[in-house]
C-alpha positions in Angstrom: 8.0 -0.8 -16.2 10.3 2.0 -15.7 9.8 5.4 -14.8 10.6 6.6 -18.2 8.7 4.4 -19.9 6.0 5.3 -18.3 5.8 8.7 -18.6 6.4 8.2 -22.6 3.1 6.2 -21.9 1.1 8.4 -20.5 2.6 11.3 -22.9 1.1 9.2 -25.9 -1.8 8.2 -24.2 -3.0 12.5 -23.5 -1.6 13.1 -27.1 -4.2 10.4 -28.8 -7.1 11.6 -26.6 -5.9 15.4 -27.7 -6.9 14.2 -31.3 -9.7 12.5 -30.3 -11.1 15.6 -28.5 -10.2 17.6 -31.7 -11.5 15.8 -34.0 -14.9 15.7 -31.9 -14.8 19.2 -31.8 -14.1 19.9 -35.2 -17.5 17.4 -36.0 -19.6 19.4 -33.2 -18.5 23.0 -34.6 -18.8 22.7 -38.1 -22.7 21.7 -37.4 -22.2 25.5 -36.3 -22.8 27.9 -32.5 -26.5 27.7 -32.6 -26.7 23.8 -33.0 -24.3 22.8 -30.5 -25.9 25.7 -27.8 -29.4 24.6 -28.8 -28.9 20.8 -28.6 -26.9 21.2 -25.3 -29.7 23.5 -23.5 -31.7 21.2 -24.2 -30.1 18.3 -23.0 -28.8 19.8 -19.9 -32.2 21.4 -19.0 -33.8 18.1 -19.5 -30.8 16.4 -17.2 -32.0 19.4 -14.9 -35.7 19.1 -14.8 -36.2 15.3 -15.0 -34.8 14.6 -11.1 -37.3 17.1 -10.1 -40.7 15.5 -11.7 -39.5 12.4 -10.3 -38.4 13.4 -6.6 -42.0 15.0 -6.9 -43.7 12.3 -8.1 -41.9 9.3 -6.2 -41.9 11.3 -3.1 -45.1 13.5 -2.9 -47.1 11.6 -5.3 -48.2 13.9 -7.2 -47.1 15.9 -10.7 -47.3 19.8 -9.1 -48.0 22.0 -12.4 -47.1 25.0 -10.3 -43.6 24.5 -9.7 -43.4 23.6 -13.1 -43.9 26.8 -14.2 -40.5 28.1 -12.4 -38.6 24.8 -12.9 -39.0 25.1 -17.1 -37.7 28.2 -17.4 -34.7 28.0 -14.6 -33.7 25.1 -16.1 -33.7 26.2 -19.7 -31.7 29.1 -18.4 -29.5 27.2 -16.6 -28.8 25.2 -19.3 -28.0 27.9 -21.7 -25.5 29.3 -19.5 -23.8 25.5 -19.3 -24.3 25.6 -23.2 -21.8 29.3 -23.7 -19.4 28.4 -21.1 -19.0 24.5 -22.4 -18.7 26.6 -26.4 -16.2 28.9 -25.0 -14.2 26.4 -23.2 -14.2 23.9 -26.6 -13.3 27.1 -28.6 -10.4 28.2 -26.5 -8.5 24.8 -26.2 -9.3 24.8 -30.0 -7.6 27.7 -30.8 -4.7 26.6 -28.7 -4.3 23.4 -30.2 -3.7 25.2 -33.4 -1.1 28.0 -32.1 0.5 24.8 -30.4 0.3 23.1 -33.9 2.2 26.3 -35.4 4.8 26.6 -32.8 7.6 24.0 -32.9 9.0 23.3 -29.2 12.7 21.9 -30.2 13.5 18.5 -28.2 16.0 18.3 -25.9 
């Protein structure tokens, strides 16, 4: 394969996952801000606190309720700071996909 058609391959190929990405992101934010941040802290807290309970358990042998009590709460927070910065990320390369859409590069 030659150089050139290789970089028309890979042009395509970022092109088709560009539209894949938008189109996912289109699904995600018309469920609205507080689904897609609620659902994410949730997961990501839970991604969070799960290795915890079972380093704990597999390790000590035991289910401490103590640290518990600062492991819910950091890793909710945690998790809703992932939650903003993954929105605000998916929001900006949203918005420049459609300025891109707008503006016409001419080809050379």
């Amino acid at each position: 394969m030659t150089m050139w058609k290789q970089l028309t391959y890979t042009y395509a190929w970022r092109e088709r996952n560009k539209k894949k990405y938008l189109s996912w992101w289109l699904r995600k934010r018309s469920k609205g801000k507080f689904h897609f941040v609620w659902t994410t802290t949730l997961s990501s807290a839970l991604l969070l606190f799960a290795p915890v309970v079972l380093v704990d358990y597999f390790i000590d042998g035991t289910l401490p309720l103590q640290e518990w009590t600062f492991w819910i709460p950091f890793s909710m927070l945690a998790g809703l700071i992932i939650s903003f910065v993954l929105w605000w990320t998916n929001e900006a390369k949203y918005k420049n996909a459609r300025i891109d859409a707008r503006i016409k590069f001419p080809e050379r």
